[in-house]
C-alpha positions, 0 to 999 in steps of 0.5 A: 608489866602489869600485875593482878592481885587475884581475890582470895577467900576461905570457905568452911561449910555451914555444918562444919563441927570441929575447930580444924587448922585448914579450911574445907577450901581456899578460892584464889580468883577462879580456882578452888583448892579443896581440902582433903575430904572423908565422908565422916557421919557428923553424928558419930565423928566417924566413917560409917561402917557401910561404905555406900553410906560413906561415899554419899557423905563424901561426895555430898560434902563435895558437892557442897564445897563446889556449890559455895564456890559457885561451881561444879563438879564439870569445873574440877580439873583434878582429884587426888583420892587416898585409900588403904585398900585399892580393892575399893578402887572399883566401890569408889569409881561406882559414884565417882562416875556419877557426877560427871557429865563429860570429861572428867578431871585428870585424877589419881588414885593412891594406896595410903596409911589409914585415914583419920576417923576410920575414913575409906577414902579421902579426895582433894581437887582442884577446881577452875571456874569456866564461863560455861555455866 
């Protein structure tokens, strides 16, 4: 039997202001596990109180985790996304859609306690580089 030992690698953005016990990622050969991620403005280390501004912070972040990775959001395969108010369900939906070309992850949507920092979501992925790029 033969086995691989797949690379693994943490990645932390570059903004990255606190000290935290994870990493903004985990890459382990072609799949990238991404932390739980809140759209928090880095100059009040809190959600902003406009939710549009606050799902921009978020899904830009997002999209910088996948961009160190080398991949994209077509790469996502899955994506958990925790809010205290499913009321938002359709607020979130309006830019999630957004950075989809196609087919989109497998995904799920859960009511949660509050998040930290005043955070309306909070979504996590799973992410599996293809040679489609």
């Amino acid at each position: 039997m033969t086995s691989t030992k797949k690379s693994r690698r943490t990645i932390n953005l570059a903004n990255r202001s606190a000290n935290l016990p994870f990493s903004d990622a985990v890459l382990v050969g072609d799949t990238l596990y991404i932390s739980g991620r809140i759209g928090i403005d880095p100059a009040t280390g809190v959600a902003p109180p406009d939710i549009g501004h606050e799902r921009r912070i978020l899904f830009d972040d997002f999209s910088a985790v996948l961009a160190v990775a080398g991949m994209r959001w077509s790469d996502l395969v899955w994506v958990q996304v925790f809010s205290p108010d499913l009321t938002l369900w359709d607020r979130f939906n309006a830019e999630y859609v957004e950075h989809f070309p196609g087919d989109f992850p497998a995904r799920a949507f859960l009511e949660s306690a509050p998040l930290l920092r005043n955070g309306r979501f909070e979504m996590m992925g799973i992410s599996v580089k293809t040679n489609n790029h």
